[in-house]
Backbone as numpy.savetxt, mean C-alpha at the origin, in Angstrom:
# Nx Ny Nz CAx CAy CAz Cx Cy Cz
-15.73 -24.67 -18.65 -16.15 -26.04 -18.57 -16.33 -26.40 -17.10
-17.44 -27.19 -16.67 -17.52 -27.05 -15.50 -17.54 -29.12 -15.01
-16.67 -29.80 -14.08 -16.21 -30.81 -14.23 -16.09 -31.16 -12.47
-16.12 -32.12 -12.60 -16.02 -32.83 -10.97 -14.72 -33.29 -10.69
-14.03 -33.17 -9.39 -12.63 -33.50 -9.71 -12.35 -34.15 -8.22
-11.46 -35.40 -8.20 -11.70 -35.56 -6.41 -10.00 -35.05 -6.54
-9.99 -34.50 -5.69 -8.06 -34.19 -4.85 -8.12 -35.14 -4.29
-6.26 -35.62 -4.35 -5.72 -36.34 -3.08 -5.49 -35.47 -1.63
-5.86 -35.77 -0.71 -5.44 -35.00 0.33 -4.10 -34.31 0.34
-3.18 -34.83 0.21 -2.12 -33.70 -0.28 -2.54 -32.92 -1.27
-2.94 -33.04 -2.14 -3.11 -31.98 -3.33 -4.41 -30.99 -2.48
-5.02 -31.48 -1.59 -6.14 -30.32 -1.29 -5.40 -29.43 -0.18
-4.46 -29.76 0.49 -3.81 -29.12 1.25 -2.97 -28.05 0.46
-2.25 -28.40 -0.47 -1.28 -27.41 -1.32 -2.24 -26.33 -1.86
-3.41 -26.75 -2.54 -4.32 -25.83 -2.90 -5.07 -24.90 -1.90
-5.06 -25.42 -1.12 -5.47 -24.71 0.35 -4.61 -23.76 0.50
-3.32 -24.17 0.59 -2.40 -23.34 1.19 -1.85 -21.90 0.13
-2.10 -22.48 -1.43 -2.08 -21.31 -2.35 -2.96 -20.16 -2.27
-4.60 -20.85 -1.89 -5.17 -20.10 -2.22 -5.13 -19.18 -0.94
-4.27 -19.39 0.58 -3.99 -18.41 1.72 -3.29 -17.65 1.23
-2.13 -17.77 0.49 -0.84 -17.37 0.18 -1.36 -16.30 -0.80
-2.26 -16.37 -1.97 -2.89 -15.67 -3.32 -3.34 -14.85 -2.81
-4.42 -15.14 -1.46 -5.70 -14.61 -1.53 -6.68 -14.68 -2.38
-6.64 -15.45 -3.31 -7.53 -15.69 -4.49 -8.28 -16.88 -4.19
-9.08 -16.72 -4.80 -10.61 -18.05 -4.81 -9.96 -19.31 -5.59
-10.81 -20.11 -5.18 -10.82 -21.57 -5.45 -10.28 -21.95 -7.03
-11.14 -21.59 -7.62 -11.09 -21.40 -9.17 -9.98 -20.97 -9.73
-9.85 -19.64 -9.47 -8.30 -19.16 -9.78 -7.08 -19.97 -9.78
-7.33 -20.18 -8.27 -5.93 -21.18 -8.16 -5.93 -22.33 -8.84
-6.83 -22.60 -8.56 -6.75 -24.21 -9.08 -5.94 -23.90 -10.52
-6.63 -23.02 -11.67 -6.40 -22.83 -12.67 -5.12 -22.31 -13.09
-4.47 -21.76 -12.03 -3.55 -21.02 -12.05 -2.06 -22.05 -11.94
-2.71 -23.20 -11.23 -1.67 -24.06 -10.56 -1.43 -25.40 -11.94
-3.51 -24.96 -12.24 -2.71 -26.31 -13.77 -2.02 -25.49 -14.82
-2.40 -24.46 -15.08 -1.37 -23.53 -16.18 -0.09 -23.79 -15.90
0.27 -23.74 -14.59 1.60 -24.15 -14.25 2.11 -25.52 -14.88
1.68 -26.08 -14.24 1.69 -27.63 -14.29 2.21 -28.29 -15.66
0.88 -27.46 -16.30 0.92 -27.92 -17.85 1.58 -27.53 -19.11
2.40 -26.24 -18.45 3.14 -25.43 -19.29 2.75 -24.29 -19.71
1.19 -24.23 -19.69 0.90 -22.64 -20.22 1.33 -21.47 -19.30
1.28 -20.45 -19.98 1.74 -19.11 -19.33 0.08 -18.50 -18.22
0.23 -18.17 -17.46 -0.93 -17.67 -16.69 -0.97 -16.08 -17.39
-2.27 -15.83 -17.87 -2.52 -14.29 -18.01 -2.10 -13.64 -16.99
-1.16 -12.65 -17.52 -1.29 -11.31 -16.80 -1.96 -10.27 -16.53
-2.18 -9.90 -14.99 -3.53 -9.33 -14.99 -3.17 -7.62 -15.61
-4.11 -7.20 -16.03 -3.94 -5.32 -16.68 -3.87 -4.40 -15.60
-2.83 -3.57 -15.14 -2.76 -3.10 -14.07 -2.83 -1.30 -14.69
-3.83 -0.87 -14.34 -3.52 0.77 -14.70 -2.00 1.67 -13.92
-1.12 2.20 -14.76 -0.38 2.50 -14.23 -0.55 3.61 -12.91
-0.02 4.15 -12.51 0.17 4.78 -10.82 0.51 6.06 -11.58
-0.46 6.94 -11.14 0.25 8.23 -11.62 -0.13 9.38 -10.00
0.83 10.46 -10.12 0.56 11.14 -9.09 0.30 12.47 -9.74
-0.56 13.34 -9.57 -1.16 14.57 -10.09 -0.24 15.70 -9.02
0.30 16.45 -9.76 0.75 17.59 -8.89 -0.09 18.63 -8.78
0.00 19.53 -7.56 -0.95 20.71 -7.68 0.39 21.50 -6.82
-0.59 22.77 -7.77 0.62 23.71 -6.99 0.02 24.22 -5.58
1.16 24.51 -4.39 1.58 24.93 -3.29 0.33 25.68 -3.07
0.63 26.77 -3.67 0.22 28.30 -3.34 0.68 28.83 -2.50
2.24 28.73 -2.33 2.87 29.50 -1.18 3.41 30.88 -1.44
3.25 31.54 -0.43 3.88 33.08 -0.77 5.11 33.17 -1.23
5.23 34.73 -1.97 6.80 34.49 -2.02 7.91 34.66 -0.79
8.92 34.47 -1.08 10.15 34.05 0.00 9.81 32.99 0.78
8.88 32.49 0.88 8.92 30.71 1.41 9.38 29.64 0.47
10.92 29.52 1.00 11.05 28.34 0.00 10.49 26.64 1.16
9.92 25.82 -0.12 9.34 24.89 0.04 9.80 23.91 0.81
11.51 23.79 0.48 12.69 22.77 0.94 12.60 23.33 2.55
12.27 24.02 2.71 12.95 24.75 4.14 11.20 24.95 5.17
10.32 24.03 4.74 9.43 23.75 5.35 9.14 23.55 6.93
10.07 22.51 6.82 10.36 21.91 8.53 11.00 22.45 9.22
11.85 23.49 8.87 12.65 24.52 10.18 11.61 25.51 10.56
10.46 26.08 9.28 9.45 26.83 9.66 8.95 26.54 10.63
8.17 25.21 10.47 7.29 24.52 11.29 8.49 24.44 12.74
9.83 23.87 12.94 10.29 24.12 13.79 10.43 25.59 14.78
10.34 26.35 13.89 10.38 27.83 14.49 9.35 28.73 14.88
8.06 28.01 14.66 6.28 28.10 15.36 6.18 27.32 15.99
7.18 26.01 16.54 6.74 25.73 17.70 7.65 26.09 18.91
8.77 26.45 18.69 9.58 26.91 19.45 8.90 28.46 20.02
8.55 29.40 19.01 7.85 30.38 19.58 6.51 29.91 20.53
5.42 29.32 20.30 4.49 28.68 20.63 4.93 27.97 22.37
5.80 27.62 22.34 6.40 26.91 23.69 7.10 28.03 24.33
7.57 29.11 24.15 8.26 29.98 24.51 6.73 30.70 24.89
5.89 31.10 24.07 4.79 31.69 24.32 4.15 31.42 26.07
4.04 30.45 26.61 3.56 29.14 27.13 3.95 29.67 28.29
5.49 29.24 28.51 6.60 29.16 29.43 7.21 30.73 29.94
6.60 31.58 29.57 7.11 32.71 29.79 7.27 32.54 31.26
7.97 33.27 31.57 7.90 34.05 33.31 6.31 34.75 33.85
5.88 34.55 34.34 4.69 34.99 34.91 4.98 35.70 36.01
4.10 36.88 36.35 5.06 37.31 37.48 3.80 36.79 38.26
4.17 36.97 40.11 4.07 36.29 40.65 2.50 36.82 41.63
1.28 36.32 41.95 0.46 36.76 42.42 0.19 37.55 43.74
């Protein structure tokens, strides 16, 4: 239904300030704020649940997975050792 409506300046401010707070458009709120108002329940919006897909690793064997970050700690320690060697002298 589409209808003309004047706000009191306070009331356009509160609606203002919902619809910063929502992020939602004009309409919404407004509608959202008389559902309130008036007692009805506001639809809930349908949210697809969150799912996470696993894939496997593909890690060799004797790499365990948990023990990732000491690996990675122990290629860069070689890697910096690589680096820093002694050079002999020109």
């Amino acid at each position: 239904m589409r209808t003309t409506v004047t706000l009191d300046k306070d009331v356009e401010r509160l609606l203002r300030e919902a619809m910063h707070n929502s992020r939602a458009g004009f309409k919404q709120t407004l509608n959202a704020a008389l559902r309130r108002g008036l007692g009805g329940a506001p639809p809930r919006p349908r949210r697809r649940p969150f799912v996470i897909r696993a894939q496997p690793l593909g890690l060799r064997a004797g790499l365990d997975p948990a023990r990732l970050n000491s690996l990675a700690d122990d290629l860069d320690i070689d890697a910096f050792l690589g680096r820093h060697r002694a050079r002999p002298a020109p």
